[in-house]
N, C-alpha and C positions, 0 to 999 in steps of 0.2 A: 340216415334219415329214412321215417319208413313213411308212404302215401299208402293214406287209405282211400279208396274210391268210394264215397256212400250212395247207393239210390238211393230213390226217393222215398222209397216204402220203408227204410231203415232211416232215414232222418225222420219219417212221420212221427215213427214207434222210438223215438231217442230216450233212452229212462237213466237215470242216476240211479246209484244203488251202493248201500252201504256193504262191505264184506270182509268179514272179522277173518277171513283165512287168505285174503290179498293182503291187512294188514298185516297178519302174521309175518308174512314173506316178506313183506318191506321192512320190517323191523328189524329179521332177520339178514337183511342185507344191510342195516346199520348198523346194528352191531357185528356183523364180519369186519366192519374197520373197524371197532372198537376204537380207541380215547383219539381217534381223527375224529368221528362223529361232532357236528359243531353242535355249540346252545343253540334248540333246550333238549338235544337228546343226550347231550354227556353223560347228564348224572342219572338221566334215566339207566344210559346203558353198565353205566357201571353198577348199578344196582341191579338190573337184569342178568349183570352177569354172575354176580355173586349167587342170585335167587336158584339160575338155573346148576350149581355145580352140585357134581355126585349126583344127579338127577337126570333120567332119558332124556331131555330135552337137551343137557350139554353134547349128546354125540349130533343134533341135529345143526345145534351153531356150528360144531366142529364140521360139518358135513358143508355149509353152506357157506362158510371159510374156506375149506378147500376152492371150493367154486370161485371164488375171489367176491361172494358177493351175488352174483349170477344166476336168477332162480330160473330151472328151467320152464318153460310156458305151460308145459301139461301137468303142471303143480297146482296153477292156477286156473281154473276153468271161469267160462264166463258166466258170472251171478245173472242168477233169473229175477231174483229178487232178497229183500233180507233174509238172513236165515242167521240161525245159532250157529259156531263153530265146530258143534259136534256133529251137526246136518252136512254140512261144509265140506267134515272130511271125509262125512260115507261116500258124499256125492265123486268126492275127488279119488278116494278108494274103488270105486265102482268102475268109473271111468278109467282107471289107469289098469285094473282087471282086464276091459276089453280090448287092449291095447295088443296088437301082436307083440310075439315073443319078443322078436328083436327089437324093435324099440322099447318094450319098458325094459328090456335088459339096457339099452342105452342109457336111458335116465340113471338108474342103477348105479352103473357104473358112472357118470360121468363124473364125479369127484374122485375117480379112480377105485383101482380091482376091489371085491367085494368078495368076500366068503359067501355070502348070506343066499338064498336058496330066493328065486322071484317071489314065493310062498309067505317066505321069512320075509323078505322083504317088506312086503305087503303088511307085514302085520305088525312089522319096525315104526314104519311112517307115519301109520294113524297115532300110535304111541306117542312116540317122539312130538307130534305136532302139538295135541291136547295139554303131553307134560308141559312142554315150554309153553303154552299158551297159560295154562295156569299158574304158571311160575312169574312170566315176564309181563303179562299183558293184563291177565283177567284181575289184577289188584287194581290196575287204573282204567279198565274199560268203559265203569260211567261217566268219567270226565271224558274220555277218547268217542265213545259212541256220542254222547252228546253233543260234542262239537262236530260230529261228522253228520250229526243227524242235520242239525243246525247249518254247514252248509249247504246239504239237498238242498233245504227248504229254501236259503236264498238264491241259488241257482236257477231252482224251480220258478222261483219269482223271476228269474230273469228271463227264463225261455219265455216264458207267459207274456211279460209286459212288454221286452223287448226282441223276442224272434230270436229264431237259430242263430242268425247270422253275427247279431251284434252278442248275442248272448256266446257265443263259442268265440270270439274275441275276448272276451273277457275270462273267459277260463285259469289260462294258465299261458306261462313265455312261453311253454313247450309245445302247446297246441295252437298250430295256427288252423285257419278255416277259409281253403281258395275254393270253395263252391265248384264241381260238386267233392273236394280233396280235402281228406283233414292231414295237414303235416304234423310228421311227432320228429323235427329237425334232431334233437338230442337222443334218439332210440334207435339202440341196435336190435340186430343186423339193418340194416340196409334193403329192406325189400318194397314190393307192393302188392297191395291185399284189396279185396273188393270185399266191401262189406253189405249185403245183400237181404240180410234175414232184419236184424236190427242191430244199431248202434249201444252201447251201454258206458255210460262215464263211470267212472270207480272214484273217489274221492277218498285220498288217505293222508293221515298224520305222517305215516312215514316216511311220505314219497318223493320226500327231497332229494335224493338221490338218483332216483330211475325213472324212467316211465316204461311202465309194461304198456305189450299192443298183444292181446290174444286173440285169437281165430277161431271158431268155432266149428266143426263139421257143419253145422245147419248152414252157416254163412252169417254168424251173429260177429260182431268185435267187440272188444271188450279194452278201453284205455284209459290210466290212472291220470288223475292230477293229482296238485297239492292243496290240501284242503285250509280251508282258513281253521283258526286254531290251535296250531302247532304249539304255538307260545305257554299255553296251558300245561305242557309239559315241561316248562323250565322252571312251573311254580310247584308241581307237586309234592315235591319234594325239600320244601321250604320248612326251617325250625319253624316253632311256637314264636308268637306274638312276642311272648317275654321274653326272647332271647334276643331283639330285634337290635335295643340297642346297646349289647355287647358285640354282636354280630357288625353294627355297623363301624366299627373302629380298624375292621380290616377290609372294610368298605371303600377302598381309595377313589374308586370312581366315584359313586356315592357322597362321597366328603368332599371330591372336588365339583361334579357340575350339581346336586342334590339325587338324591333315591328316585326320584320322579322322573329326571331327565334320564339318569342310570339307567332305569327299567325300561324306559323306548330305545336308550339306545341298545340294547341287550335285544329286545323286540324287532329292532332290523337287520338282527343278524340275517333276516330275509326278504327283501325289500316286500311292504304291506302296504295296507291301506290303514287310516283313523280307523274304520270301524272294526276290523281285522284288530288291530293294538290294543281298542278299549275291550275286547269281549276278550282277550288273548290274556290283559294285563290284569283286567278288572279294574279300570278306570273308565270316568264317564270319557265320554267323546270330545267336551270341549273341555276338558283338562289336558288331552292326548293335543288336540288339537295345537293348543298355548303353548305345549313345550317343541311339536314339532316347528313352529313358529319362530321360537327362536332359534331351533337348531338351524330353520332356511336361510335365518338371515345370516345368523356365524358362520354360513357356508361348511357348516358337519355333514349337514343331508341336503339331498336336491328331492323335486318333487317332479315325477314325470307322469305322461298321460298315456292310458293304456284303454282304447277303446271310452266307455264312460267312468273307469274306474280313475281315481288320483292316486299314485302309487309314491312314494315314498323309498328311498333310495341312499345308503351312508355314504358321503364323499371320502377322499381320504382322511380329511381331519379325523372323520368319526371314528374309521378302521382304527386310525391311529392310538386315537383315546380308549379304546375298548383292546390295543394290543398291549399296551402298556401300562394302563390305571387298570383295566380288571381282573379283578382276584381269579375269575373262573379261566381265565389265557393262559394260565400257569399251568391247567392238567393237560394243553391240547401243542403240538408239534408248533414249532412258526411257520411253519409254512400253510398251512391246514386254516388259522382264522383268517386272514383273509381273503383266499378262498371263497370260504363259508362266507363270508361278511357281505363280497361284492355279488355272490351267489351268481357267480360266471355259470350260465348254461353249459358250457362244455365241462363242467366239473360236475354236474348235476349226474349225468348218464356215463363216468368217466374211470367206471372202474378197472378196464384191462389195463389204460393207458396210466394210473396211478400203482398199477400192480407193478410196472413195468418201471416205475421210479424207483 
């Protein structure tokens, strides 16, 4: 667990901020587990990975696989504000220039020995970053940026209406908020940081997996949630209209509760909210609503209360149906969906101990 201490002067100045080179790293720490990754990043990844071969970007997945996943913190610097990806990584090349020798030779090395000269190094990174950014990310970044713009803006709405307090309750499982303490319970290492300068939330599609806590020299932090949204990547990559109903004859979930109910319950592979599912699914709200409705009464999902949010939650029934009616269970390990389904916090930030399986 790591405790952040924040003064006051740093809760004043608290900002969200979108950053297309933290997404990067979270993406790439999904895809280091490759076909574990649960819906909706499967078929992204397997498509990413196809995208990124024979191409710089494949030695950087290879690179951040060796790590198990593991980006190191000074990869990541804390965003001042939005910026473009190629801004991103002067800023992060710049930074890691001033770095003494021994530690950027650390970083370097840490996925093990390296021929490559600091120099060479240096001029690997930005490479490597940009390719695979182009390759894996910049083909879906307006749907990805939009939905992350999209939840600033509710977030925002929530400091405003409702205060730090209740508003950082509703964040994320991972962030709790015991005034003046932000806990990140699922993030390693284990330390405590005082966060002095200002606070910064990061909001990402990918962050299902980790939560980063960065530190700044000035004394800024910098810690991710998970952004609503996610689900828009399980659609991207959907045939045409007219293939729909060929497609739905292998449709077994589909055919037994209907496509409607299918798509929420595919949509809880993280437990959500109605409004999260309808902007996720692209159904209205009280359509979401109806079918969660019956799923509460059949006892597939329970509904729990998280600060002012209604959250939404698959019981076993649901796991159940989704591990053996759907067609997408078939490309992922059995052990890995439910997992993914019951979206256990200690599985979220759980990569040494999954390395170690």
């Amino acid at each position: 667990m790591i405790h952040v201490e924040v003064s006051n002067e740093a809760l004043g100045d608290l900002r969200i901020v979108v950053s297309p080179i933290w997404e990067a790293f979270a993406s790439l720490s999904m895809l280091a587990w490759g076909r574990v990754s649960p819906w909706p990043y499967s078929e992204w990844g397997r498509k990413a990975e196809r995208a990124v071969q024979r191409r710089p970007g494949a030695e950087l997945v290879a690179w951040i696989r060796r790590l198990h996943g593991v980006v190191p913190n000074v990869l990541t610097p804390v965003p001042e504000g939005e910026q473009s990806i190629e801004d991103e990584v002067k800023t992060l090349v710049d930074q890691l220039t001033e770095l003494p020798d021994a530690h950027l030779r650390a970083v370097m090395t840490a996925a093990g020995p390296t021929t490559l000269h600091p120099e060479a190094w240096l001029r690997w990174l930005p490479t490597a970053i940009l390719d695979y950014w182009e390759a894996a990310l910049a083909p879906y970044w307006d749907t990805v940026g939009t939905a992350l713009r999209a939840d600033v803006l509710t977030r925002a709405h929530m400091l405003a209406s409702e205060g730090v307090t209740n508003a950082l309750a509703g964040f994320d499982r991972r962030i709790r908020w015991n005034a003046p303490v932000l806990e990140l319970p699922t993030a390693v290492p284990s330390c405590r940081l005082r966060c002095a300068d200002r606070l910064v939330l990061v909001p990402q599609i990918f962050g299902r997996r980790t939560t980063r806590c960065v530190l700044s020299r000035s004394g800024s932090v910098a810690v991710t949630y998970q952004a609503q949204g996610a689900g828009a990547l399980g659609t991207l990559h959907s045939a045409p209209r007219q293939a729909t109903s060929a497609r739905s004859h292998h449709d077994r979930l589909g055919l037994m509760v209907g496509r409607g109910k299918a798509a929420v319950l595919r949509g809880l592979a993280q437990p959500t909210t109605t409004s999260e599912l309808a902007q996720a699914l692209g159904m209205s709200p009280s359509t979401i609503s109806e079918h969660l409705s019956t799923m509460v009464a059949a006892d597939v999902v329970r509904k729990q209360r998280s600060g002012a949010r209604v959250i939404y939650v698959l019981q076993g029934a649901g796991v159940a149906l989704l591990r053996y009616l759907d067609a997408e269970s078939k490309a992922r390990p059995p052990i890995s969906l439910p997992r993914a389904i019951d979206a256990d916090p200690n599985f979220i930030d759980s990569n040494r101990s999954q390395a170690a399986e």
